[in-house]
C-alpha positions in Angstrom: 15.2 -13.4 1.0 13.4 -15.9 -1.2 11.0 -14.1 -4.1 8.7 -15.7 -6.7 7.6 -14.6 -9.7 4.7 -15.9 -12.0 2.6 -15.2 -15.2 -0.9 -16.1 -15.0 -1.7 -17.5 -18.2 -5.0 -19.5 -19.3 -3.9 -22.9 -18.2 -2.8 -21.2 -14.7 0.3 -19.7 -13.2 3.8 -20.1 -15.1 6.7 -19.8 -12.8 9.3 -16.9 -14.1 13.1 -16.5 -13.4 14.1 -14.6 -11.3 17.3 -11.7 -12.5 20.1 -12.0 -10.3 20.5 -10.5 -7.6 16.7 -8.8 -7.7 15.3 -9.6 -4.0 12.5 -6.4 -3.9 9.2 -6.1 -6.1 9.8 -3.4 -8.3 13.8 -4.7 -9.1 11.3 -7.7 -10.9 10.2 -4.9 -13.2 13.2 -3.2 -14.3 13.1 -2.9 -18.1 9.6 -4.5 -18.5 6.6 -2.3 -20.1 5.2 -0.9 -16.9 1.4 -1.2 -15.9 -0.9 -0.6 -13.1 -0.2 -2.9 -9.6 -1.7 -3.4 -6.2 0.0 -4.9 -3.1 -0.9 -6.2 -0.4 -0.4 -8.9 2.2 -1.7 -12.2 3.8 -3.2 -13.3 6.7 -3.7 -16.5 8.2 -1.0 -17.5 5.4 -3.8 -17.2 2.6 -6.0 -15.2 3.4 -6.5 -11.4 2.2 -8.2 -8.1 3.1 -10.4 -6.6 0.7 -9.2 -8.6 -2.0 -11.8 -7.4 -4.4 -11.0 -3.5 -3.6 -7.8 -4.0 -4.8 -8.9 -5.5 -8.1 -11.1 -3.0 -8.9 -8.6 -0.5 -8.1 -6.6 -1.6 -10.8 -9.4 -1.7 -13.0 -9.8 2.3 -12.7 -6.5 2.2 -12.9 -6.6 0.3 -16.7 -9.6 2.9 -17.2 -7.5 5.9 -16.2 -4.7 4.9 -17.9 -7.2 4.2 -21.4 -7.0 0.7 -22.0 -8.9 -1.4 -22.9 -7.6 -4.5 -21.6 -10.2 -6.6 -19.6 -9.1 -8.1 -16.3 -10.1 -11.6 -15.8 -11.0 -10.8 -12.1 -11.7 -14.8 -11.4 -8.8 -16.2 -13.1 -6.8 -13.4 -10.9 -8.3 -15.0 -7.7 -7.4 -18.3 -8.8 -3.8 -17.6 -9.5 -3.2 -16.1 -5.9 -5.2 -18.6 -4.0 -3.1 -21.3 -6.0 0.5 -19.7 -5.6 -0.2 -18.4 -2.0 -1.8 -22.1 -0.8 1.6 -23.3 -2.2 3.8 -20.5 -0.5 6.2 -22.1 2.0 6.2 -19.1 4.6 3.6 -18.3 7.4 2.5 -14.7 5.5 3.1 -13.3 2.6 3.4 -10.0 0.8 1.8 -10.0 -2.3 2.0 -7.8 -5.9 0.0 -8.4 -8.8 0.7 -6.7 -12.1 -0.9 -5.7 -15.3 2.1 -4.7 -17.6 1.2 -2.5 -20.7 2.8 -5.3 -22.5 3.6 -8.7 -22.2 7.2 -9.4 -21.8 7.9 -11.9 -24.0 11.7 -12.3 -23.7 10.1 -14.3 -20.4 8.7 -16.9 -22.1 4.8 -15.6 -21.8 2.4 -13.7 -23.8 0.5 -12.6 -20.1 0.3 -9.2 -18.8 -0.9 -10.8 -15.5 1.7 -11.3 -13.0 2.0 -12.0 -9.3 5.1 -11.8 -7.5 5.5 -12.6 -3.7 8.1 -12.2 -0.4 8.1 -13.6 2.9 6.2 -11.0 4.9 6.9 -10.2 8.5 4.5 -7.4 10.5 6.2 -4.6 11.4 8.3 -4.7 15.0 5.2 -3.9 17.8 7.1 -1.5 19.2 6.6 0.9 16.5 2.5 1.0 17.4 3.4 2.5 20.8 7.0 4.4 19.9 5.3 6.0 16.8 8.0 6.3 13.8 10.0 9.2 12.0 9.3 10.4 8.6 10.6 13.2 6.3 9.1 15.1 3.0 10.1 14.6 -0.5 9.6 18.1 -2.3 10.1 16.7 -5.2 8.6 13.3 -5.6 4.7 13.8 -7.1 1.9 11.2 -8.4 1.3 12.0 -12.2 -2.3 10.4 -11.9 -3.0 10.4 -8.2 -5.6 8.0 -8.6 -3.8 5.0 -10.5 -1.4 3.1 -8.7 1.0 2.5 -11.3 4.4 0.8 -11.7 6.1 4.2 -13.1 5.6 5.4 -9.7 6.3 2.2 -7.9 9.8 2.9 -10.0 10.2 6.7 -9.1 9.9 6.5 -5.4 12.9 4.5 -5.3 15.3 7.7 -4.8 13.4 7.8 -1.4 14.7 4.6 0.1 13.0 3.7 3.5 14.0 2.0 6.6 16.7 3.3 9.3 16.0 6.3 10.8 13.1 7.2 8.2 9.6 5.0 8.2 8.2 7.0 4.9 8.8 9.8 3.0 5.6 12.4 2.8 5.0 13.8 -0.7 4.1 17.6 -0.9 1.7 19.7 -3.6 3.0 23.3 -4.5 1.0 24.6 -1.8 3.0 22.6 0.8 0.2 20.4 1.8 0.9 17.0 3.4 -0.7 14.7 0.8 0.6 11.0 1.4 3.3 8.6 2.2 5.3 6.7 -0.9 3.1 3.7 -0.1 0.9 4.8 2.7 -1.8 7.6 3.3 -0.9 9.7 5.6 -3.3 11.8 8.6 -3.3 14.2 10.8 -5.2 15.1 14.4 -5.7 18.9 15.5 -8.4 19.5 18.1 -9.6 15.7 17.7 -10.6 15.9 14.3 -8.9 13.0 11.7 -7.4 14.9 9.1 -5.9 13.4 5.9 -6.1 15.0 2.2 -9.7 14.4 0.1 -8.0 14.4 -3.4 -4.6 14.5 -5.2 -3.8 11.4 -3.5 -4.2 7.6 -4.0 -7.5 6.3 -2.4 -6.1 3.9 -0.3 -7.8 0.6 0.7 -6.7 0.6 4.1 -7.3 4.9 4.1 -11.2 3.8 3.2 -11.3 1.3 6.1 -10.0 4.0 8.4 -12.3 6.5 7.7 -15.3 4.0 8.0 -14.0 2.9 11.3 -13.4 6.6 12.4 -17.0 7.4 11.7 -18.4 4.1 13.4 -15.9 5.0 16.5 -17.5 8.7 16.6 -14.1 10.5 15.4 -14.7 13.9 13.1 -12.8 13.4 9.9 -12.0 16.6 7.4 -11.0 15.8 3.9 -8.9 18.3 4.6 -4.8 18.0 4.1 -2.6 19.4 6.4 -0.2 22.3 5.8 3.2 21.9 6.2 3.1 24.9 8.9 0.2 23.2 11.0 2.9 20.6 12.1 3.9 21.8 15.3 -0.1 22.2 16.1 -0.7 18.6 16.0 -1.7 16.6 18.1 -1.2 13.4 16.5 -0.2 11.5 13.1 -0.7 8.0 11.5 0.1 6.5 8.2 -2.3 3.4 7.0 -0.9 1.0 4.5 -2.2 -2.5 3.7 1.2 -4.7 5.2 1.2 -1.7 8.0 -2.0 -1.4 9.3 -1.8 1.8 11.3 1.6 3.3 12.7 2.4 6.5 14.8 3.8 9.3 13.4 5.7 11.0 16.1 8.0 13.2 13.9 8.0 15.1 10.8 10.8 16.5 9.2 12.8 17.0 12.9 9.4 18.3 13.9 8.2 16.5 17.2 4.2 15.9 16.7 2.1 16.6 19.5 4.0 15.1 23.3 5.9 13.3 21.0 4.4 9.6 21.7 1.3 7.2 19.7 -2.0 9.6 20.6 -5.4 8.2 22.1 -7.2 8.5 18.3 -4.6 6.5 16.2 -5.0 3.7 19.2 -8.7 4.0 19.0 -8.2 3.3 15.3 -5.2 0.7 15.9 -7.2 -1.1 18.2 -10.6 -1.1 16.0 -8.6 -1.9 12.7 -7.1 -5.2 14.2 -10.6 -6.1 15.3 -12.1 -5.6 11.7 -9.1 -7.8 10.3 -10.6 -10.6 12.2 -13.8 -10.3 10.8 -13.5 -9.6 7.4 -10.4 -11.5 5.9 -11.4 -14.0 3.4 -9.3 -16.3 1.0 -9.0 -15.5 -3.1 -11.0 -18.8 -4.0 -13.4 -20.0 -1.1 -13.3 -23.7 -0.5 
C-alpha cells in the first residue's frame, strides 16, 4: 500500500518520510503532538465533497480545543489540490492535520499536514447485504464535537474489518451514539433516528438528514437504546469514504428481516445523486 505524507509550509507542500513499516493514517502520528484532523476522500481523482465543511470543522475544533492557531483555509486548498492533481491513483483517501505542535525532528516548523492512501469504495455488495457491527462499552469521545487525533489514536483497540464493519460507541445510559468513524441511525415506525448530541456532527450525517427532509422521511434527534434493537426496522452508518451502508446486525442482534430496508435505499440512492452535483475540486481552475 503506497502512503504519502507532506507538511504544508509557506512555499507549498514538503514531502515527509515515511517510518517503516507505517501503511495506515494514524501509524503516521505515533509520537507526534496530536491535533485536530478531518478525512475524507476523492472523487473523480481530485475532486471532494464538502471540502469547506470539513475545514471549518477543524476550525471549531482549534476553538474547542482553545487555540489560537489560525488556519490558512486557502493555502490548505492549495496543498490538496497540488498533492492530489499529482497523486498517481484513480481516488484517494485523504487526512489533513493540525498538530498542537510542529514536529520538528521532521524537518518542518508546519503544523499543517496532509497524508494520503490509494482509496477503493467499499465492495457493492455491502449496500444490498447490509454489514455486522458490535458496541464498544468502553470506548467514549472526550469532546464529542472535535474530531481529534487522541481519538483517532484510542479507537485503535477496536480494529475493523472481517466479520465487524464498525464498532458502536455507547453513553452510560446505553444509548447508541456513533460508529468509530461513522454516525450511526436507526428506523422504528419509519422515522430516521440517529443521536442529536454527544456525538461528532458528521459531514456526511448533515447531508443525510437534509436529504431525509427533502425525500419526506421524519427524523428524531433522538438516539436509540440499546433495548430498542430488536424493534428496528432498519440501520445505516454514513461516513465520508462510505457513503451510506446497511446495518443488518447489532451485537448478534438481527435488525429488522435482516436485509438493506426501503429508507436507507431511499437515502443510498438520493446521496449518490447529490455526489454528482455537488463535488468540486480544492482550487478551481
Amino acid at each position: 500500500m503506497t502512503i504519502q505524507w507532506y507538511a504544508i509550509e509557506e512555499k507549498g507542500v514538503r514531502p515527509l518520510p515515511i517510518p517503516n513499516g507505517v501503511s495506515t493514517f494514524d501509524g503516521l502520528y505515533d509520537g507526534l503532538a496530536l491535533g485536530v484532523y478531518s478525512a475524507l476522500r476523492t472523487f473523480a481523482h481530485n475532486k471532494f465533497l464538502h471540502l469547506q465543511d470539513h475545514i471549518d470543522r477543524t476550525v471549531q475544533s482549534m476553538r474547542l480545543l482553545g487555540w489560537e492557531y489560525v488556519l490558512d483555509k486557502q493555502r490548505l486548498r492549495r496543498a490538496l489540490h497540488q498533492v492530489c492533481m499529482a497523486f498517481p491513483f484513480p481516488e484517494a483517501r485523504v487526512r489533513f492535520d493540525v498538530l498542537a505542535a510542529p514536529p520538528i525532528h521532521l524537518g518542518t516548523n508546519s503544523r499543517e499536514m496532509i497524508a494520503l492512501l490509494p482509496f477503493t469504495p467499499p465492495d457493492p455488495a455491502l449496500y444490498k447485504t447490509g454489514v455486522v457491527v458490535e458496541v464498544a462499552h468502553d470506548l467514549h469521545r472526550t469532546r464529542p464535537l472535535a474530531k481529534t487525533a487522541e481519538f483517532a489514536q484510542a479507537r485503535r483497540v477496536y480494529p475493523v474489518g472481517g466479520d465487524v464493519y464498525e464498532y458502536i460507541l455507547v453513553d452510560e445510559a446505553g444509548y447508541l451514539l456513533e460508529g468509530t468513524g461513522t454516525n450511526f441511525y436507526g428506523v422504528r415506525d419509519r422515522v430516521l433516528r440517529t443521536a442529536g448530541r454527544g456525538v461528532l456532527e458528521g459531514i456526511t450525517r448533515r447531508i443525510v438528514l437534509q436529504l431525509a427532509a427533502e425525500l419526506g422521511i421524519p427524523v428524531d434527534l433522538t438516539a436509540v437504546h440499546i433495548t430498542e434493537i430488536p424493534h428496528l426496522q432498519e440501520a445505516a452508518l454514513s461516513g465520508s469514504s462510505r457513503a451510506i451502508v446497511p446495518v443488518v446486525q447489532i451485537s448478534g442482534q438481527v435488525v429488522g428481516d435482516g436485509r438493506s430496508g426501503p429508507i436507507c435505499q431511499r437515502l443510498l440512492t438520493a446521496y449518490n445523486l447529490f455526489i454528482s452535483r455537488e463535488i468540486k475540486m480544492a482550487v478551481e481552475e
